[in-house]
C-alpha positions as CSV (number, residue, x, y, z in Angstrom):
1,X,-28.6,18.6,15.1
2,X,-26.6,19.2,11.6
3,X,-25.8,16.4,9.0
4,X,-22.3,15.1,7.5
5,X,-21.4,15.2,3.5
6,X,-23.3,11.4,3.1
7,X,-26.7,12.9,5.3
8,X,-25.8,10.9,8.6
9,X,-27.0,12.9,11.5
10,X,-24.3,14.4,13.9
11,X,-24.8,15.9,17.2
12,X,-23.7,19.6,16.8
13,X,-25.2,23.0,14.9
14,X,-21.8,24.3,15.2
15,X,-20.7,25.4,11.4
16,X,-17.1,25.2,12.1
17,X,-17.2,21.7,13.3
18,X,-19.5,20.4,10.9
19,X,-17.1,21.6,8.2
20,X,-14.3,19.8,10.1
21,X,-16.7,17.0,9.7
22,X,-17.4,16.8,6.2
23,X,-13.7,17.7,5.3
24,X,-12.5,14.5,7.1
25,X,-15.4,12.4,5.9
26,X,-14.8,12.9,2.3
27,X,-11.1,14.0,2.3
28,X,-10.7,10.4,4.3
29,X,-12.6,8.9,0.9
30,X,-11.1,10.9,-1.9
31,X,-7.8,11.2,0.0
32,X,-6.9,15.2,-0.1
33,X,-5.1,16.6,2.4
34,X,-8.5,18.6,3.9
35,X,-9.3,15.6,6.0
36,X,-6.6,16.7,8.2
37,X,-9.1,19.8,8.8
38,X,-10.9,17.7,11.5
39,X,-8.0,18.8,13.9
40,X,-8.5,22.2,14.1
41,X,-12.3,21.5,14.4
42,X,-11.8,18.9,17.0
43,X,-9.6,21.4,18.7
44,X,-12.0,24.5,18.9
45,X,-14.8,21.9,20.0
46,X,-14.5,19.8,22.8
47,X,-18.5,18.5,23.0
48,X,-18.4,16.9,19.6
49,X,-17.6,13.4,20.2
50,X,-17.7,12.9,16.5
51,X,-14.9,15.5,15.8
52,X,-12.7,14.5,18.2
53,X,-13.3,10.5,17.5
54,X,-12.6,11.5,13.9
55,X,-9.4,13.1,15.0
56,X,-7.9,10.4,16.7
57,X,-8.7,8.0,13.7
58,X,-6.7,10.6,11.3
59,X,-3.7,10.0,14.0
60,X,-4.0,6.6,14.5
61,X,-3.2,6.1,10.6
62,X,-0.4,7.6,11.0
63,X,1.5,4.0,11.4
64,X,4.4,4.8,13.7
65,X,4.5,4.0,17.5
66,X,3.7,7.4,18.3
67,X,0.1,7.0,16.9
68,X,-1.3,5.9,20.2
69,X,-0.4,8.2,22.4
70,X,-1.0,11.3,19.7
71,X,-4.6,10.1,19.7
72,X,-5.6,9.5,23.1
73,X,-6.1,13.1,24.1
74,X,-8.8,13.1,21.2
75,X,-9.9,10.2,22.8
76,X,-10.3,11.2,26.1
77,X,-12.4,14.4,24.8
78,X,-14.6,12.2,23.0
79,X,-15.6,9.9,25.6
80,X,-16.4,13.2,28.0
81,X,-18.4,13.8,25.5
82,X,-20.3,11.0,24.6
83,X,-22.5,10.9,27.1
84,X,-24.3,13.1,24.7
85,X,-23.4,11.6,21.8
86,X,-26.1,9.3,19.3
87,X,-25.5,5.9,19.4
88,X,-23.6,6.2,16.0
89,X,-21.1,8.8,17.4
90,X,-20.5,6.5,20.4
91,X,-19.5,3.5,18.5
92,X,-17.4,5.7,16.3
93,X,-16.3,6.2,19.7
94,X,-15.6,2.9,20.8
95,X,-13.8,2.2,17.3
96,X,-11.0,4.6,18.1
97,X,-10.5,3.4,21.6
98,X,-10.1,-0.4,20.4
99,X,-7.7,0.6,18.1
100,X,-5.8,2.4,20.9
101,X,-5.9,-0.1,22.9
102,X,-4.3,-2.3,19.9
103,X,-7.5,-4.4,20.2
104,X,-8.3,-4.5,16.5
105,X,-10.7,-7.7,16.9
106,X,-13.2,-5.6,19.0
107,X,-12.5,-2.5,16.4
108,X,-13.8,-4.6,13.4
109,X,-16.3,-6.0,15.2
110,X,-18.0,-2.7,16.0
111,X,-17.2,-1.3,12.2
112,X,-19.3,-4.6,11.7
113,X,-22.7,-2.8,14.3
114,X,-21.7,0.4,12.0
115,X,-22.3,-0.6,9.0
116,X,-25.4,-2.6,10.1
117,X,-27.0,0.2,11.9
118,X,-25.7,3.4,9.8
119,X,-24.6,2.2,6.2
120,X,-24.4,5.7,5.2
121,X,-21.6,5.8,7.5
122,X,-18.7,5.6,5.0
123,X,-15.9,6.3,7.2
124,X,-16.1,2.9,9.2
125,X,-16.5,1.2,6.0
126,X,-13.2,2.3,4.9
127,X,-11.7,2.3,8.5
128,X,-12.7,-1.9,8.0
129,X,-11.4,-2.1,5.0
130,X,-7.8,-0.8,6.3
131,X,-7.9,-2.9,9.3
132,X,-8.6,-5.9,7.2
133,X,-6.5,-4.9,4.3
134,X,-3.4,-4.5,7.3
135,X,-4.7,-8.4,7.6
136,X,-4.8,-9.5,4.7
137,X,-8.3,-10.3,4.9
138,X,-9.4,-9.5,1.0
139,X,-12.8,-11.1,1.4
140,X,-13.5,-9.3,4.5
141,X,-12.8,-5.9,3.1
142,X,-15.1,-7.0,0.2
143,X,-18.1,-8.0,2.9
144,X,-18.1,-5.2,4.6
145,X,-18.7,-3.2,1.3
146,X,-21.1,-5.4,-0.1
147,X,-23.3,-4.7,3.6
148,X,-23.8,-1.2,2.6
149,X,-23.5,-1.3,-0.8
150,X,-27.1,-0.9,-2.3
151,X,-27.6,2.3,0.5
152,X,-24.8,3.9,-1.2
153,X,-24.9,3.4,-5.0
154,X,-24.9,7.2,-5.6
155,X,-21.3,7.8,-4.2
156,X,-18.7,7.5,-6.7
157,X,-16.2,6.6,-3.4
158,X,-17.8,3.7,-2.6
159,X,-17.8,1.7,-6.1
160,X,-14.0,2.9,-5.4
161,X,-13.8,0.4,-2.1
162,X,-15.6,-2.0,-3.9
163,X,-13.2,-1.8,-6.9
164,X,-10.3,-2.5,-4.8
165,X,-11.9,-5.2,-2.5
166,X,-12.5,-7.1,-5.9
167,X,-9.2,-6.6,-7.3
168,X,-7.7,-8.1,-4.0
169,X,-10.1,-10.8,-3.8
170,X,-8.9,-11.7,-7.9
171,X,-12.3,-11.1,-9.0
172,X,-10.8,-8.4,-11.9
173,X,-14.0,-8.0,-14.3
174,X,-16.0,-7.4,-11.1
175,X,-13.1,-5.1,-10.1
176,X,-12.5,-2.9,-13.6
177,X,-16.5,-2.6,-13.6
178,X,-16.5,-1.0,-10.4
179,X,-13.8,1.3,-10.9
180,X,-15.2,2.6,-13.8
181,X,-18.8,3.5,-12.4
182,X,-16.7,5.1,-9.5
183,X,-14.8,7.3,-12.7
184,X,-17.9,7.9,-14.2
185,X,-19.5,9.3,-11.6
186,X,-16.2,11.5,-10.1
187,X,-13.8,11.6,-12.2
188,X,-11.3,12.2,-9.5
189,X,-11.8,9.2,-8.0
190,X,-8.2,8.1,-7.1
191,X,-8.7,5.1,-5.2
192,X,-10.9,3.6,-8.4
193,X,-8.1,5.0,-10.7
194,X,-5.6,3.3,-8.6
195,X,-7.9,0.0,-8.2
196,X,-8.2,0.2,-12.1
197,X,-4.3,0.1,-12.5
198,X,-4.4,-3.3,-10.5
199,X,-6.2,-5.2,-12.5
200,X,-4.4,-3.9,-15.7
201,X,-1.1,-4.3,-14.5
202,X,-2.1,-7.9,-13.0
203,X,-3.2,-8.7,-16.5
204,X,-0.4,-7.6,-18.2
205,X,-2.3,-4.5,-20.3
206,X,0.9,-2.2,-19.4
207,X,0.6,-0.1,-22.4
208,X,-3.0,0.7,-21.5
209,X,-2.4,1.2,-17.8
210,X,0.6,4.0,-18.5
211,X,-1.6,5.5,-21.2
212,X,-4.8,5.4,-18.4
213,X,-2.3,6.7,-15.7
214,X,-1.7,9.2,-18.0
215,X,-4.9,10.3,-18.8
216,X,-6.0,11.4,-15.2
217,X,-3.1,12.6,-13.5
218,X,-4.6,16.0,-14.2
219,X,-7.1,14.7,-11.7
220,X,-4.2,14.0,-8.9
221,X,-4.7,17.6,-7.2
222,X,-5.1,18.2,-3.2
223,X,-3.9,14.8,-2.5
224,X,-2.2,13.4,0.5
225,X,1.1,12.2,0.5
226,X,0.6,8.8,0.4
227,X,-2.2,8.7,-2.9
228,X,0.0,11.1,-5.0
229,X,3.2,9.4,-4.2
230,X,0.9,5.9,-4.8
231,X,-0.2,6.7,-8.0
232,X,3.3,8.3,-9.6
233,X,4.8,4.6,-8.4
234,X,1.8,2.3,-10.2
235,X,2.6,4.3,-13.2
236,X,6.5,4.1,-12.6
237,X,6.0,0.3,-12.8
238,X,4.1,0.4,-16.4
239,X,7.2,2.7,-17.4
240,X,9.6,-0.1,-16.0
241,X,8.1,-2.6,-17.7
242,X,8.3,-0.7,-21.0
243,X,11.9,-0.5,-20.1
244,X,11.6,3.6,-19.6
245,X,14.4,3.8,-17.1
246,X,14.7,7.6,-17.4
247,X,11.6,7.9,-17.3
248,X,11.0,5.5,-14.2
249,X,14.1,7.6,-12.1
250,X,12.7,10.8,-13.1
251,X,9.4,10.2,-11.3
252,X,11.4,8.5,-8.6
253,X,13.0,12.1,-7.8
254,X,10.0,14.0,-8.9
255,X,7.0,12.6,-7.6
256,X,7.6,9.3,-5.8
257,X,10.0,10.4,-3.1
258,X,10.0,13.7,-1.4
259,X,6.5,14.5,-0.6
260,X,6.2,13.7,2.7
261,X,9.7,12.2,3.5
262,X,8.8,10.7,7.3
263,X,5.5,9.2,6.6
264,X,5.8,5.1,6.7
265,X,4.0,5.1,3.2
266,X,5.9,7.5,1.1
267,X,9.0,5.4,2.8
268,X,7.8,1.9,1.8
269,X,6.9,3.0,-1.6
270,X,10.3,4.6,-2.3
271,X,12.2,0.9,-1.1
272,X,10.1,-0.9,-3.7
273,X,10.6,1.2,-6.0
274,X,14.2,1.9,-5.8
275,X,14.4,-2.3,-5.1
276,X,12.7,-3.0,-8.0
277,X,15.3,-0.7,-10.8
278,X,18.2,-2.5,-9.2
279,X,16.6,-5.9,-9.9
280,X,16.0,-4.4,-13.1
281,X,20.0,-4.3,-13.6
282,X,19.5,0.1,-13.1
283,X,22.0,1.7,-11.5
284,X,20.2,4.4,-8.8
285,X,23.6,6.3,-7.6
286,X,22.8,7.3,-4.1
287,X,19.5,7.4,-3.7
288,X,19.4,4.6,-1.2
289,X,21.6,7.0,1.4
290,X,18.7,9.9,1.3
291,X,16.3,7.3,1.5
292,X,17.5,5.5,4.6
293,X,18.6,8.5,6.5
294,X,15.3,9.2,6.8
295,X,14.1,5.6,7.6
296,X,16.9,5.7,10.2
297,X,14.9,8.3,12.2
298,X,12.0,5.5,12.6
299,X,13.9,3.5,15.1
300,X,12.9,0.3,15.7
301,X,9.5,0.8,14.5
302,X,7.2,-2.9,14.4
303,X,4.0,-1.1,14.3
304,X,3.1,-3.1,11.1
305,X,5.1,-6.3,9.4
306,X,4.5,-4.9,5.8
307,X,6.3,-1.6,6.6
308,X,8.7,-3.1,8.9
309,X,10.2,-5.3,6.0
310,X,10.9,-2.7,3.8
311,X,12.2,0.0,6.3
312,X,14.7,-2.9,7.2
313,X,15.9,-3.6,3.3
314,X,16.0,-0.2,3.0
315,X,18.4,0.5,6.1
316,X,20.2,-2.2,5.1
317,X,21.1,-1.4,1.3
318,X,22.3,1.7,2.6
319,X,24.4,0.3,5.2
320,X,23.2,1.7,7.8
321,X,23.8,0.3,11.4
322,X,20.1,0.5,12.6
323,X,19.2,-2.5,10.4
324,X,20.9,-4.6,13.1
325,X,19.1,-2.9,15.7
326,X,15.7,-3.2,13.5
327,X,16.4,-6.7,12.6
328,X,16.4,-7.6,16.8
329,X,13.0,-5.5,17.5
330,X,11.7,-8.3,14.5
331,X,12.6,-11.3,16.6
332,X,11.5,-9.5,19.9
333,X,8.3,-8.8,17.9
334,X,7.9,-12.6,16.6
335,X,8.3,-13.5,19.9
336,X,5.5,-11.4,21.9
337,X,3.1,-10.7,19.1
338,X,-0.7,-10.8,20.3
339,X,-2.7,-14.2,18.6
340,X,-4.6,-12.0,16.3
341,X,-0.7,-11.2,14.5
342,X,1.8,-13.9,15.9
343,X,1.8,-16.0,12.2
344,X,2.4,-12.7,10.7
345,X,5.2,-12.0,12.6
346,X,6.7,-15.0,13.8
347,X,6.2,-17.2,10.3
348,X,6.4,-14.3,7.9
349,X,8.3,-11.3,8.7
350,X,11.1,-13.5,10.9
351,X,11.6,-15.4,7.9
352,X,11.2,-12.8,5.1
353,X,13.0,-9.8,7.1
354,X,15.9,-12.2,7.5
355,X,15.8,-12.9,4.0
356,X,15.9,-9.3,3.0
357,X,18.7,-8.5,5.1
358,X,20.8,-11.6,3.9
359,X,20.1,-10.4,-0.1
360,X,21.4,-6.7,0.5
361,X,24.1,-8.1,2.4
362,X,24.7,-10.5,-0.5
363,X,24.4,-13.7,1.3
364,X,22.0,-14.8,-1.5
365,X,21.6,-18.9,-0.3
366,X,20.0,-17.3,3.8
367,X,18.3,-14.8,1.5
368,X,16.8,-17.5,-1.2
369,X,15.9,-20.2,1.7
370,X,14.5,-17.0,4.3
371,X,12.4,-16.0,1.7
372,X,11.3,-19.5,0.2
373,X,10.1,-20.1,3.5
374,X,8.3,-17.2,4.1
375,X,6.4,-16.8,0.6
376,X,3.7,-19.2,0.8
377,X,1.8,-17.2,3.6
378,X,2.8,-13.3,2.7
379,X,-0.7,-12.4,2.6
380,X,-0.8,-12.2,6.5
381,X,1.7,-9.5,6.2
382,X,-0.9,-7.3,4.4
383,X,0.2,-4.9,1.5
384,X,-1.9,-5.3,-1.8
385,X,-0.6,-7.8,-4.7
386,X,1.5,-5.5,-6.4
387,X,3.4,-4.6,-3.4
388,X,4.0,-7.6,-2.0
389,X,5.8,-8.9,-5.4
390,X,8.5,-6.6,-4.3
391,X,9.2,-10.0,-2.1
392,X,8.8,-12.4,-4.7
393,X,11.3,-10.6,-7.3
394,X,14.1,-10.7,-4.5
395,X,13.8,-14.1,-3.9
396,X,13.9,-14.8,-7.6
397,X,16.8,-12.4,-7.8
398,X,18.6,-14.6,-4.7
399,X,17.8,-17.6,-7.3
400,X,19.7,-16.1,-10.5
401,X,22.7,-15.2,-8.3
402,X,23.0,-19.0,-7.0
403,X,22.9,-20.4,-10.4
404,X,20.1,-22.0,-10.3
405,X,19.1,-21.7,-14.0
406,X,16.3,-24.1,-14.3
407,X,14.6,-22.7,-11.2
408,X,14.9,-18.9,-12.4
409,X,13.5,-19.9,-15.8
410,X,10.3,-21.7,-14.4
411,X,9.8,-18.5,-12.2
412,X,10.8,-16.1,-15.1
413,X,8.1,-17.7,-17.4
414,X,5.9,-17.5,-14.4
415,X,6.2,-14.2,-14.8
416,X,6.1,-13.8,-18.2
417,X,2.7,-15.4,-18.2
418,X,0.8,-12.0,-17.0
419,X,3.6,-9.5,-18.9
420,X,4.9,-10.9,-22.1
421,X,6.8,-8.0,-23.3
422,X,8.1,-6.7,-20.3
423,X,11.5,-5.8,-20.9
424,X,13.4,-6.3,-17.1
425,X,11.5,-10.1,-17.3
426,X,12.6,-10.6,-21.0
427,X,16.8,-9.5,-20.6
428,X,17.1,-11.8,-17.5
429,X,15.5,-14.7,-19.2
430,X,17.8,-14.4,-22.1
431,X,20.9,-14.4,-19.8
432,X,18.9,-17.6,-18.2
433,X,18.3,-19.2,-21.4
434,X,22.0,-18.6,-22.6
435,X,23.4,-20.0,-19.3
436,X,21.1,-23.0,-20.2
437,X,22.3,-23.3,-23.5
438,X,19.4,-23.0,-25.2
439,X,20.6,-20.3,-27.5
440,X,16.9,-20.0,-29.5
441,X,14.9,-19.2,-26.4
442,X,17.4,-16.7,-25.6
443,X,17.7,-15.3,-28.9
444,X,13.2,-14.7,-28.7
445,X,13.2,-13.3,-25.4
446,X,16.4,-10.4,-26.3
447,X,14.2,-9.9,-29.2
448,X,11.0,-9.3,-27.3
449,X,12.7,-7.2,-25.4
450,X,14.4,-4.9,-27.8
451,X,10.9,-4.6,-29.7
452,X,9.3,-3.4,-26.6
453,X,12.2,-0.4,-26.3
454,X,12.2,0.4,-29.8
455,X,7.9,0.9,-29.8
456,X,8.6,3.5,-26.5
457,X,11.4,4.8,-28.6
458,X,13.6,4.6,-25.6
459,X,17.6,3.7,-25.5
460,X,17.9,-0.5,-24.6
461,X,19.5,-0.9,-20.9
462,X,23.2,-2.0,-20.3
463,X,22.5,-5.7,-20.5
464,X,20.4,-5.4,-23.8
């Protein structure tokens, strides 16, 4: 009998798969690329139930259609081998095959007996919090941290979950107090660095979130695709703000796209991005082409509404075809979604995807009704705060391009309210304010934006 990285017994004295073990455990955590190490050790083990449970999770967050069926063979090792498993190994177990089985209701529940039973058990912790944060069920990511929380004060990675569970639950001193025990105690902590850069960027500190960003990105080493590409993008969107266009492409091509160009995250964060400098007024040449020819390859890929939004605005401000053929799988999808996601689907995705595809096609009154609609309950979709606004700035963008100046400048000051000096929010409400004649207003907000490029010593856009 060995022990894992956090001192939870595991059923093996084999070195290589214990290694396996502890690379997954806290490479899943601290998100590096060694958690991937489980499948080699899974492979050259076929009595570890653990190993092999561990190695159909790693697949099953994959988030593509194929996930399933790339697990199950893990699967089907680790229930031959249960039957000499401890009980915590079989419910790790029984996790992975709910979650094959698409029965994410059980899989939560039995994260739930985890965390009871084993709350050094880490790994279903943050298993839970993905499930629920696919949900978007904040306070439930939050509970399930605060069950295991006293048990596991000395591990930097789990102030980390608890940082971001606040942040998504809007409780930002509770959330910037977390992350910066978790930074304390690892440095390289980047899902408290990243949890950190919510709550500034929610409260408008932009200038302290870059210069944060900044400060740790010596820290970003090993990382999967999805954190390093993650954590170039939150620090793209202090940049934007500040008006750094160059600055914002640059990382674009450098570090935001290309890392791992067919993984559903790197995919997703590229659209937003890319979405969010043409909203901006930034020309971005033809990035969208590279982009969607690899989103092409997806198919007609539904396996989460989130994703499946911005694959399809993606296809579709490329041109491509398949955001027809995407657009169908939607309403097939809204149609025979299971209870636990039929009001994701059928009430938020239908109406937003539709929306999305009506903006990049430029019918901007479908796109500003779709999306109107579909707002109110975007939480269901899952996606944190800051990604889901991606949604919100089309919509307002559908609203400027049907004249409707009194609407865009509530929204715009709306805005404003959490990012004063942002430059993108400040040149559009100046065009606003001078299409409502209100020549003052419009006068302030040019000038709040040109003082924001002159202190970042950057060139004004076009529109400036």
């Amino acid at each position: 009998m060995g022990a894992d990285v956090l001192g939870n017994p595991v059923t093996t004295d084999n070195e290589a798969t214990l290694r396996g073990i502890d690379d997954f455990v806290e490479g899943f955590m601290a998100y590096e690329t060694r958690a991937a190490k489980i499948l080699p050790a899974a492979d050259g083990d076929a009595s570890s139930a653990l190993a092999n449970a561990y190695a159909g999770l790693l697949w099953m967050m994959l988030e593509a259609p194929e996930a399933p069926a790339r697990a199950a063979r893990y699967l089907e090792r680790a229930k031959a081998a249960a039957v000499s498993a401890s009980r915590r190994e079989r419910l790790n177990v029984d996790v992975l095959e709910a979650w094959v089985r698409d029965d994410i209701t059980k899989a939560l529940a039995l994260c739930d007996q985890i965390a009871a039973a084993f709350p050094r058990d880490l790994a279903m912790v943050k298993i839970s919090q993905y499930l629920n944060f696919n949900l978007g069920r904040c306070a439930e990511m939050l509970r399930i941290g605060e069950t295991v929380f006293e048990v596991n004060r000395d591990v930097a990675y789990m102030h980390g979950m608890m940082a971001f569970a606040y942040e998504q639950c809007h409780l930002l001193d509770e959330a910037e107090a977390a992350a910066r025990e978790a930074i304390r105690l690892r440095r390289k902590e980047p899902w408290a660095q990243h949890a950190l850069a919510h709550v500034m960027i929610t409260q408008g500190r932009i200038d302290e979130g870059a210069a944060f960003l900044e400060s740790v990105a010596d820290t970003w080493t090993d990382l999967n695709s999805f954190m390093i590409t993650h954590l170039w993008w939150h620090l793209a969107l202090f940049y934007l703000s500040q008006g750094k266009v160059e600055a914002v492409l640059d990382l674009y091509d450098r570090s935001v796209w290309g890392v791992e160009k067919d993984y559903s995250q790197d995919q997703v964060g590229a659209v937003s991005l890319l979405a969010r400098l043409e909203l901006a007024g930034v020309e971005v040449g033809d990035r969208w082409e590279d982009l969607a020819e690899h989103i092409a390859g997806r198919g007609i890929d539904t396996t989460q509404p989130f994703l499946t939004m911005q694959y399809l605005y993606g296809l579709a401000k490329a041109g491509r075809p398949e955001a027809d053929a995407l657009m169908a799988a939607v309403r097939e999808r809204a149609r025979t979604a299971p209870p636990l996601l039929v009001e994701a689907w059928r009430d938020v995705a239908l109406p937003a995807c539709e929306g999305l595809l009506a903006h990049a096609r430029e019918d901007y009154v479908l796109a500003e009704r779709q999306l109107t609609e579909a707002l109110p309950r975007l939480i269901l979709i899952g996606g944190s705060h800051a990604q889901r606004d991606l949604f919100e700035q089309v919509r307002l963008d559908a609203v400027l391009m049907n004249g409707k100046w009194s609407v865009a400048q509530q929204l715009l000051e709306q805005r404003r309210a959490n990012d004063r000096n942002s430059v993108p929010v400040n040149l559009i409400l100046a065009e606003v304010y001078k299409a409502l004649d209100l020549p003052r207003e419009a006068s302030n907000a040019k000038a709040r934006a040109l003082a924001t490029l002159t202190a970042h010593h950057t060139p004004g856009t076009a529109s400036a």
